[in-house]
MINU-618653 format. One record per residue (C-alpha): residue in one letter; chain; x, y, z; residue number from 1. Coordinates in steps of 0.001 Angstrom, whole numbers, plus 524288, in hexadecimal, padded with zeros to 5 digits. Example, Ala and Ser with C-alpha at 12.3 -4.5 7.8 and 13.67 -1.06 7.14 Angstrom:
MINU-618653
   residu   chaine       x       y       z   num
        a        A   8300C   7EE6C   81E78     1
        s        A   83566   7FBDC   81BE4     2
end
This chain:
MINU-618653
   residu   chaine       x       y       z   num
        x        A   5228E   4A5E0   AEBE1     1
        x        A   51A8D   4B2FD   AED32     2
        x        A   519D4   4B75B   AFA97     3
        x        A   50C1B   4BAE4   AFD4F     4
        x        A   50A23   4C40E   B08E1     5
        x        A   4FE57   4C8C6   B1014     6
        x        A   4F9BA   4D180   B1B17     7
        x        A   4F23F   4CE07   B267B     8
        x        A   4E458   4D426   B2562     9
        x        A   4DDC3   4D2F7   B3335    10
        x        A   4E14D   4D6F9   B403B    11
        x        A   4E7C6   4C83E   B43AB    12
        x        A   4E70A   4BE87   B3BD7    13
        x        A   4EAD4   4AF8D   B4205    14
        x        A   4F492   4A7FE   B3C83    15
        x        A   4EED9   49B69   B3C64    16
        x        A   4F6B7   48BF1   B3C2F    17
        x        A   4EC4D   48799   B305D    18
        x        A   4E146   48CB8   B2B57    19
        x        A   4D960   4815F   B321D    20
        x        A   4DEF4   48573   B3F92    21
        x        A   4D43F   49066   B3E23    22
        x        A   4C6C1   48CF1   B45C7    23
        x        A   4BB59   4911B   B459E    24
        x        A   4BB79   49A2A   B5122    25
        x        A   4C86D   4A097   B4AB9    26
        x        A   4BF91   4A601   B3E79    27
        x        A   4C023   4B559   B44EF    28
        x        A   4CED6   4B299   B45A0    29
        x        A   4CD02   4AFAE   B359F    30
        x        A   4C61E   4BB96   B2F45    31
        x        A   4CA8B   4C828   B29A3    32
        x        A   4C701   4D15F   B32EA    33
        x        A   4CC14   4C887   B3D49    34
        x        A   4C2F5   4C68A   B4A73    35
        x        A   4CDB7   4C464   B55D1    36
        x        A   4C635   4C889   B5F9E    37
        x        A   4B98D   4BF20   B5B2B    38
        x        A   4C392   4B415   B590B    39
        x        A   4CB86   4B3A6   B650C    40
        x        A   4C2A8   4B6C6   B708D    41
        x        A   4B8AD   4AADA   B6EF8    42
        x        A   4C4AB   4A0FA   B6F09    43
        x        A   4C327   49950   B79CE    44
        x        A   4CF5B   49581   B817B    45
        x        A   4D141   487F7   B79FC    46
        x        A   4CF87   48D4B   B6CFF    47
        x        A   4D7E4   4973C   B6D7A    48
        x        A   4E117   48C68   B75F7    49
        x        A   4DF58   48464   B67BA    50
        x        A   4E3F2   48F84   B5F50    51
        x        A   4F2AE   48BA2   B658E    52
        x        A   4EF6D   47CD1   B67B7    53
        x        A   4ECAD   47922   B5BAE    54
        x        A   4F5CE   484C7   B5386    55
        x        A   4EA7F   48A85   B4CEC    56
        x        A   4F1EC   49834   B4E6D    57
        x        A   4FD53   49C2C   B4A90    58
        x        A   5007E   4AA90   B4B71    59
        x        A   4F826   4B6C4   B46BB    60
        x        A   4FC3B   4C187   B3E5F    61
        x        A   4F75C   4CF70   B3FC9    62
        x        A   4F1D2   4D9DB   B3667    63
        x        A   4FB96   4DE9D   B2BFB    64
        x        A   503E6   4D4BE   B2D59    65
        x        A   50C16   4CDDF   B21C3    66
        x        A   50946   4BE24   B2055    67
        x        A   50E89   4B851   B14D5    68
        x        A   50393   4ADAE   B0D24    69
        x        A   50A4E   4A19C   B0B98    70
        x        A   4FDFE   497EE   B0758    71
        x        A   4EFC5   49A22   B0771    72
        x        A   4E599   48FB8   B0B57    73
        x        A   4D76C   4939C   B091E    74
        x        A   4D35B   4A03A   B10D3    75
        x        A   4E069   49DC1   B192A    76
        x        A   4EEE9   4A24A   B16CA    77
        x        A   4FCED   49D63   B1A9A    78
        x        A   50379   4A8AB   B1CF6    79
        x        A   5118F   4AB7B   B2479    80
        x        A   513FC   4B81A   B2DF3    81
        x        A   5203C   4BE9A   B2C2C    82
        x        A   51C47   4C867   B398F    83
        x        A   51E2C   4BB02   B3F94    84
        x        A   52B06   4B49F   B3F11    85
        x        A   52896   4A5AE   B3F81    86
        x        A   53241   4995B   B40DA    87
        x        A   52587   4923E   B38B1    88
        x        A   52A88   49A57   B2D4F    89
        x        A   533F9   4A4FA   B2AB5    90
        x        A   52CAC   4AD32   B22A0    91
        x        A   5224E   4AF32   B2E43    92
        x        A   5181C   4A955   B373C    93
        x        A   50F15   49E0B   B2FD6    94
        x        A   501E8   49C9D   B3116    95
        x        A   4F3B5   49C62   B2AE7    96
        x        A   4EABF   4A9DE   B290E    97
        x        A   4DDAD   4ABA9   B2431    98
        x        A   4E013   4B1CE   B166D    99
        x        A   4D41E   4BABC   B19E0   100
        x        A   4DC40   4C130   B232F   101
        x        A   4E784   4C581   B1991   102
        x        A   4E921   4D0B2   B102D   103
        x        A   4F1BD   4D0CF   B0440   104
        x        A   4F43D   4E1CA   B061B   105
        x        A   502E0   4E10E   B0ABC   106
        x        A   507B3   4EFC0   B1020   107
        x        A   5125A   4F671   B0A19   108
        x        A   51F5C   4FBA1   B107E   109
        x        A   51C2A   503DA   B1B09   110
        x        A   526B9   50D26   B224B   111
        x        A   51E70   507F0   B2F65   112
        x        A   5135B   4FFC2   B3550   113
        x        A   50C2C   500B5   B42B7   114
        x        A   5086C   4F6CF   B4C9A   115
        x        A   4FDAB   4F7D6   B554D   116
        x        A   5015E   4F70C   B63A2   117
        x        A   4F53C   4F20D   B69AC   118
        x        A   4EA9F   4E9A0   B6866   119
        x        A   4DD3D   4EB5A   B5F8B   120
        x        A   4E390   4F747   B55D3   121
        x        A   4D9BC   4FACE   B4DA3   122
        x        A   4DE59   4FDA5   B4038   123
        x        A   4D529   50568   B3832   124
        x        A   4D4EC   50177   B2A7F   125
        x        A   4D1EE   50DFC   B2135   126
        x        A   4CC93   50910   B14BA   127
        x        A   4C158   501A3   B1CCD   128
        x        A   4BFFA   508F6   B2913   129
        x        A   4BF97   4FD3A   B30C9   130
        x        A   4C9E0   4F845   B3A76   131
        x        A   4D27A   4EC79   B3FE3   132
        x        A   4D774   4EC18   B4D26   133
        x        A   4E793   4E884   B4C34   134
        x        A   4ED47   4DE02   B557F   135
        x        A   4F8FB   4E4D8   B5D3B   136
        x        A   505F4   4E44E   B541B   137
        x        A   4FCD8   4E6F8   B488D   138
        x        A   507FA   4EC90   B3F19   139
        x        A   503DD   4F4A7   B32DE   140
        x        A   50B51   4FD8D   B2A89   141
        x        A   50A3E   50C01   B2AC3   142
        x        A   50419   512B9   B1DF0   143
        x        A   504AD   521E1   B259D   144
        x        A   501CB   52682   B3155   145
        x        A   4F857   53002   B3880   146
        x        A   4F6D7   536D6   B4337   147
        x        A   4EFF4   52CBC   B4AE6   148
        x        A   4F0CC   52147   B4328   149
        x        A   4F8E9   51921   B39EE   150
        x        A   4F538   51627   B2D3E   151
        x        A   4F939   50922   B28F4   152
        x        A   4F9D9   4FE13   B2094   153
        x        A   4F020   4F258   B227F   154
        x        A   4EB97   4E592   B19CF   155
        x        A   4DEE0   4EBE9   B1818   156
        x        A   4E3AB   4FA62   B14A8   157
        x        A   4E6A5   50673   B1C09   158
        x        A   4E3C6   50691   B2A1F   159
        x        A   4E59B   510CD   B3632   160
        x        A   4EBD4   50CEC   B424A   161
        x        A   4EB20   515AE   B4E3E   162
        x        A   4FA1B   51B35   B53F4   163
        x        A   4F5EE   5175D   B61F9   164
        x        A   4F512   508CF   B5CC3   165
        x        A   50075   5071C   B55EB   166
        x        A   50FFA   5084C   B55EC   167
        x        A   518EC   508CD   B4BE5   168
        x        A   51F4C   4FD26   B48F3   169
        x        A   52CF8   4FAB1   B4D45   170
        x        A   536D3   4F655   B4429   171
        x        A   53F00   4EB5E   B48E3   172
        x        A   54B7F   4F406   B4BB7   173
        x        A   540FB   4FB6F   B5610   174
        x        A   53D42   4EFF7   B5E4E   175
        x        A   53A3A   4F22F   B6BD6   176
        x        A   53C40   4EEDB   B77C7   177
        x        A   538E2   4E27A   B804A   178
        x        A   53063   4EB84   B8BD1   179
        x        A   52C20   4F169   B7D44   180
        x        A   525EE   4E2E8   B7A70   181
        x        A   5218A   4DFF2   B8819   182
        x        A   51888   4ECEE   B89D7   183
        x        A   512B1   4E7D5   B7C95   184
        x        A   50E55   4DB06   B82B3   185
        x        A   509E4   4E11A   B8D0B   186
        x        A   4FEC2   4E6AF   B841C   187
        x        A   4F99A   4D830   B840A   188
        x        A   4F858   4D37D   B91BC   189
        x        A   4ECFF   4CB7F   B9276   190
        x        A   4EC18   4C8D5   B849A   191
        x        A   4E6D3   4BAA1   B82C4   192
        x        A   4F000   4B23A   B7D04   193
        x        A   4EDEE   4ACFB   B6DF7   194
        x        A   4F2E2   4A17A   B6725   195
        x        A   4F903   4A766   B5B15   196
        x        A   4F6E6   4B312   B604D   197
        x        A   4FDD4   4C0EC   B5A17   198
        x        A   4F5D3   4CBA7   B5BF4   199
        x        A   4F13A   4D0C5   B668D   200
        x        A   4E47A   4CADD   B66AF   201
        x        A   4ED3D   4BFB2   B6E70   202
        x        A   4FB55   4BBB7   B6CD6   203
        x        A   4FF1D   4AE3D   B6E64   204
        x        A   50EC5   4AEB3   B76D6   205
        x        A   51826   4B015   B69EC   206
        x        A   50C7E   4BB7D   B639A   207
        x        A   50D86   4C2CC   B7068   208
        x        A   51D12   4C3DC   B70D2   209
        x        A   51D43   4C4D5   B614A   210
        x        A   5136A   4D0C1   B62C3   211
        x        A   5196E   4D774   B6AE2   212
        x        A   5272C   4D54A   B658B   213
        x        A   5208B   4DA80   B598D   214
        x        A   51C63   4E6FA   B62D2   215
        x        A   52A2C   4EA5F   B642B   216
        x        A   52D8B   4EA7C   B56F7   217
        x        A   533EE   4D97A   B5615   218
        x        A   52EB1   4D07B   B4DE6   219
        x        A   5314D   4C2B5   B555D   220
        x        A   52D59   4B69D   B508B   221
        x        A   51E39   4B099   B5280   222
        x        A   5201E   4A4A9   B5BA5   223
        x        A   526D6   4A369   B67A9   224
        x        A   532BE   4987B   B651E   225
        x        A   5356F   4A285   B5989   226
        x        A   5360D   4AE59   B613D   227
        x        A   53E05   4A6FB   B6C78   228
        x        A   54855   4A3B2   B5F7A   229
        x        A   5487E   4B258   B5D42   230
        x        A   54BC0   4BE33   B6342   231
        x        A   558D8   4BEF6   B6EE2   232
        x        A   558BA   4B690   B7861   233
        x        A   5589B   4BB43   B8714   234
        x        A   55F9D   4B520   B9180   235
        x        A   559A4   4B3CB   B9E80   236
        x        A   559D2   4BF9B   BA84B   237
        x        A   55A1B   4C8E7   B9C13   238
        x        A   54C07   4C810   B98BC   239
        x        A   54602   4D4A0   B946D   240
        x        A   537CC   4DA1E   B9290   241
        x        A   531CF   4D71E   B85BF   242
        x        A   53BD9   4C990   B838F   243
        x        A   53515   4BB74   B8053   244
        x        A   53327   4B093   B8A17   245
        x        A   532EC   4A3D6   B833F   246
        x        A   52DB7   496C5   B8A8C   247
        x        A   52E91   48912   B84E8   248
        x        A   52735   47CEB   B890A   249
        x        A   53086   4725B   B910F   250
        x        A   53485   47C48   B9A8E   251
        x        A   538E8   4857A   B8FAF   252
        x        A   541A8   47B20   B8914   253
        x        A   53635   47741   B7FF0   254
        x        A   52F3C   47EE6   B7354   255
        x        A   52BC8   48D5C   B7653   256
        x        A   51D70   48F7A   B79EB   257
        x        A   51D40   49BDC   B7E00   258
        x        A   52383   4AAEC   B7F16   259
        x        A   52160   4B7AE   B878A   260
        x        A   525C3   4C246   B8906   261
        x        A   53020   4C5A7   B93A7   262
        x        A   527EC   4D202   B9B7D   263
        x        A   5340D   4D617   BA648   264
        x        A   53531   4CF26   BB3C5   265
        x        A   53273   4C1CA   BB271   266
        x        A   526E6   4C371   BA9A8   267
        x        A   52273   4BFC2   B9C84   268
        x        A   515AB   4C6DC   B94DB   269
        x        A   51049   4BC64   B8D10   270
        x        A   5040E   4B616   B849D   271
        x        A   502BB   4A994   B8CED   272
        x        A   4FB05   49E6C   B862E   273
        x        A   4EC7E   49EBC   B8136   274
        x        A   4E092   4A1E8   B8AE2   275
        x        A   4EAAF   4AA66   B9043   276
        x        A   4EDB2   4B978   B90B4   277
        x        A   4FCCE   4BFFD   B8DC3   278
        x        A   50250   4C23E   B9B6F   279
        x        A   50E78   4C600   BA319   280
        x        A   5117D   4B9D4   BAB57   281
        x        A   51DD1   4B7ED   BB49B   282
        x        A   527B3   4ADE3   BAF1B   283
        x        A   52B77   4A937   BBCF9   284
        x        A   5271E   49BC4   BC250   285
        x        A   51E62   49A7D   BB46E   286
        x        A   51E64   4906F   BAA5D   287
        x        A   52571   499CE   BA2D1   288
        x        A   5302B   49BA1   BA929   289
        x        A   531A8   48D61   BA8EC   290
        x        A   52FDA   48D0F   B993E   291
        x        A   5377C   49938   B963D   292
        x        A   54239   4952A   B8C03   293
        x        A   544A0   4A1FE   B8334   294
        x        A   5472A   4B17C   B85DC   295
        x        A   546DF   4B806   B7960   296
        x        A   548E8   4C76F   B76AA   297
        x        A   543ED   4CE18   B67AF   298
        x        A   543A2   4DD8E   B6B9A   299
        x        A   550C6   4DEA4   B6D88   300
        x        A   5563B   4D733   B6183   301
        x        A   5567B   4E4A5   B5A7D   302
end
């Protein structure tokens, strides 16, 4: 069977369960250009509550990334992420994306690629003069390089990237270090938390630590039992900055529900739950450190 790949052609695009998991009040979260901003600030507590209730979401994919089209169904496409290892399927994370919001211009080898290392990038697109602004971790591939900028490699043509808002990209023999990952997530504090969530427009708890994982230059996989079967695990008393906290429910001896990240004395940084902002909270005396089954180190694998 052919394998028919495609490239992600706005600035997020949401993985959704089924096409019909998509309501009305998700339509800016549908279109190519996508409107984040005009999607996710009039959700109201209990619809965005809904979004994890009733699995309407299940990841989101950001511009210039790979999915590979698996079935189409109308205006709709079931794609698979390979960025995004998955126990639902080995070839990459499953879900449901508007076909609107994917381009059939795949880049060629390229020696190196950028990521953009904060929030609201704005990539300026040459043929049309007109611009996109990148979720952090954005990763393109580099065409040449100017004195200020990058030129690069996009789904919609040649774009320029500014130096000050990107790195280069890290191959996975460079990965850094755990105090590496936690200054990265301290760039989000105060962040409000998103079902789904992988861009930093919100994180949901697994997005947060996959992100930035992904900042250091390790690919870990999408959802939180995965990433607690991954990695090196860390006894107690040898915890270090940047490893992942795992908590289950039945006083940690149930299914994993949740991950942080392990911030140094006692502390874990973290993307709580929805209505609420990413935080460094105290473990001590918490329901966490009641629920805390799994320590779990990826930088130092390499």
């Amino acid at each position: 069977m052919e394998i028919i790949k495609k490239t992600v052609a706005v600035a997020v695009a949401t993985l959704w369960t089924s096409p019909e998991k998509a309501r009305s009040m998700d339509k800016n979260a549908l279109t190519n250009p996508v409107h984040l901003i005009d999607w996710l600030e009039p959700l109201s507590y209990s619809q965005r509550l809904e979004l994890c209730d009733h699995n309407h979401i299940q990841s989101q994919v950001l511009y210039g990334e790979q999915v590979i089209v698996l079935d189409q169904r109308g205006n709709w496409s079931y794609v698979l992420v390979p960025s995004q290892p998955s126990s639902k399927d080995e070839r990459g994370y499953p879900g449901w994306i508007p076909t609107a919001q994917l381009s059939d211009r795949l880049p060629d080898d390229h020696s190196k690629s950028v990521s953009t290392n904060k929030h609201a990038v704005k990539l300026i697109e040459s043929n049309k003069n007109s611009e996109i602004l990148l979720s952090y971790q954005t990763i393109l591939p580099v065409i040449d390089e100017r004195n200020q900028e990058y030129l690069v490699w996009t789904p919609h043509g040649e774009g320029q990237l500014n130096k000050d808002d990107v790195i280069l990209t890290r191959k996975n023999e460079e990965v850094g270090t755990g105090d590496e990952l936690v200054q990265e997530a301290e760039k989000f504090i105060g962040l409000l938390y998103l079902w789904g969530g992988m861009s930093s427009y919100g994180y949901d708890c697994s997005g947060f630590s996959y992100n930035m994982a992904r900042a250091i230059g390790c690919t870990i996989p999408r959802d939180a039992h995965d990433q607690l079967n991954g990695g090196s695990k860390v006894e107690e008393g040898k915890w270090e900055k940047g490893d992942l906290l795992f908590f289950a429910y039945e006083h940690g001896k149930g299914s994993v529900h949740h991950v942080g990240i392990y911030y140094g004395e006692g502390k874990m940084i973290h993307s709580p739950s929805t209505g609420r902002f990413i935080e460094i909270t105290p473990l001590k005396g918490t329901i966490y450190e009641e629920e805390l089954c799994g320590v779990v180190r990826y930088w130092g694998k390499h």
